[in-house]
C-alpha positions as CSV (number, residue, x, y, z in Angstrom):
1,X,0.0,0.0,0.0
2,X,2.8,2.4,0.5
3,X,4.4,1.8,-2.7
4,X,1.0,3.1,-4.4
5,X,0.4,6.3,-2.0
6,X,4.2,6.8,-2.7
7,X,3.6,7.1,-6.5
8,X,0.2,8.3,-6.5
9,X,1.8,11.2,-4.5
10,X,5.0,11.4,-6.8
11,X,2.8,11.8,-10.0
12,X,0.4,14.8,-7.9
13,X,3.6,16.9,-7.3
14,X,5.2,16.4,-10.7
15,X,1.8,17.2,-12.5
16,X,1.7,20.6,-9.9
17,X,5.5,21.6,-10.9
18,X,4.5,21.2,-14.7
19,X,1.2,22.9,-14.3
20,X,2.9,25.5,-12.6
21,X,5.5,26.5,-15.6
22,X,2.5,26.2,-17.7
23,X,0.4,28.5,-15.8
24,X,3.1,31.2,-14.8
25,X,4.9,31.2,-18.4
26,X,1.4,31.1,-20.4
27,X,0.6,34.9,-20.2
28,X,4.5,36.0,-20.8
29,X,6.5,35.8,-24.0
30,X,9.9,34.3,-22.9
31,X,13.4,36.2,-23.7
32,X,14.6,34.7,-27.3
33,X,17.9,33.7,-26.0
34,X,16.2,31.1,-23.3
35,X,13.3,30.2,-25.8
36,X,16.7,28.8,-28.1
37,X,18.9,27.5,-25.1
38,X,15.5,25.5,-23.9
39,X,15.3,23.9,-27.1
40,X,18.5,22.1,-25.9
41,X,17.5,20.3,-22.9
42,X,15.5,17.7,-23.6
43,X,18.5,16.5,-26.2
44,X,20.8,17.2,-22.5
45,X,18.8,15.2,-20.5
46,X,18.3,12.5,-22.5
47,X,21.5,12.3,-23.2
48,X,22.4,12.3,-19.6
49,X,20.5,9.5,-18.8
50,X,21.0,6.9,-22.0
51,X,25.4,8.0,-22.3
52,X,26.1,6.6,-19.1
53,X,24.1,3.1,-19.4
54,X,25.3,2.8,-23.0
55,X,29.6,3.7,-22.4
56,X,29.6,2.3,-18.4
57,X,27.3,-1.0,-18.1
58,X,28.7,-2.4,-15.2
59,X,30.1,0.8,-13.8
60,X,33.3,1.5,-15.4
61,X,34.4,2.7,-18.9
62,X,33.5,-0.3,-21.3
63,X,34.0,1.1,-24.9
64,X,35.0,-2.6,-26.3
65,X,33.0,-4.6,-28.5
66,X,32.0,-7.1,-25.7
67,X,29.6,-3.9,-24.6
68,X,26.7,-5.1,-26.6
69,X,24.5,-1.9,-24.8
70,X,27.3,0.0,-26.8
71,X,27.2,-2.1,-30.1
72,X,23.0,-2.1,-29.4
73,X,23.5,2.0,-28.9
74,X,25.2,2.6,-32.3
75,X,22.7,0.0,-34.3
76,X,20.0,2.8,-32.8
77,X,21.8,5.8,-34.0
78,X,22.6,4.8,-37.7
79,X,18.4,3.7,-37.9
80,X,18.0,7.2,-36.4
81,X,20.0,9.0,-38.4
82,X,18.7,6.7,-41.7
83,X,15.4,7.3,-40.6
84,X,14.8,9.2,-38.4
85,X,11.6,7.5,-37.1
86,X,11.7,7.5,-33.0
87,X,10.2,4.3,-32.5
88,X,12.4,2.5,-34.9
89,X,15.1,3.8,-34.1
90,X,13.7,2.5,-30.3
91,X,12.7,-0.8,-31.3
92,X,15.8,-1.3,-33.4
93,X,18.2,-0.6,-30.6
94,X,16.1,-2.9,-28.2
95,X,16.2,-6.1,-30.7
96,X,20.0,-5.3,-31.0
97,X,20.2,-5.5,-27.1
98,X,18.4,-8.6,-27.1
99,X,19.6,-10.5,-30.1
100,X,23.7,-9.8,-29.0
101,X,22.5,-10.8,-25.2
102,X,20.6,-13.8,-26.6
103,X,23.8,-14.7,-27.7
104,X,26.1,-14.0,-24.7
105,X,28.4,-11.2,-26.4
């Protein structure tokens, strides 16, 4: 029961602090020069949390071909750059992972 009350309450305050920005920034124009540097955070963030699971599986530098996040990681970013389609570029990286774990490298 506390795990539910826990996320129930977790989702309430994150839905308030985005409702918030929403409601304070709807009725102002934002400065041009943080309307550009905002464009750049999702990419940051992202980035922050997929770099270090991809380059340091186990905790440590890994950058060998035995990394098969890292081999699974640049599969995903030659779809993405061929494609660009999100979700294949998802889906392609995940059946990497898997196939080249399926076979123990």
């Amino acid at each position: 029961m506390n795990i539910w009350l826990v996320m129930i309450i977790g989702g309430l305050l994150t839905f308030g602090i985005r409702l918030s920005f929403i409601f304070l920034f709807s009725h102002t124009n934002l400065p041009r020069w943080l309307q550009r540097g905002l464009r750049y955070v999702p990419p940051a963030v992202l980035s922050a949390i997929i770099f270090p699971e991809i380059f340091m599986p186990d905790g440590k530098l890994d950058i060998s071909l035995g990394n098969a996040r890292l081999l699974a990681g640049l599969a995903a970013g030659l779809v993405a750059l061929r494609t660009r389609n999100a979700m294949l570029t998802i889906l392609s990286g995940m059946a990497v992972l898997f196939l080249l774990q399926w076979l123990h490298l």
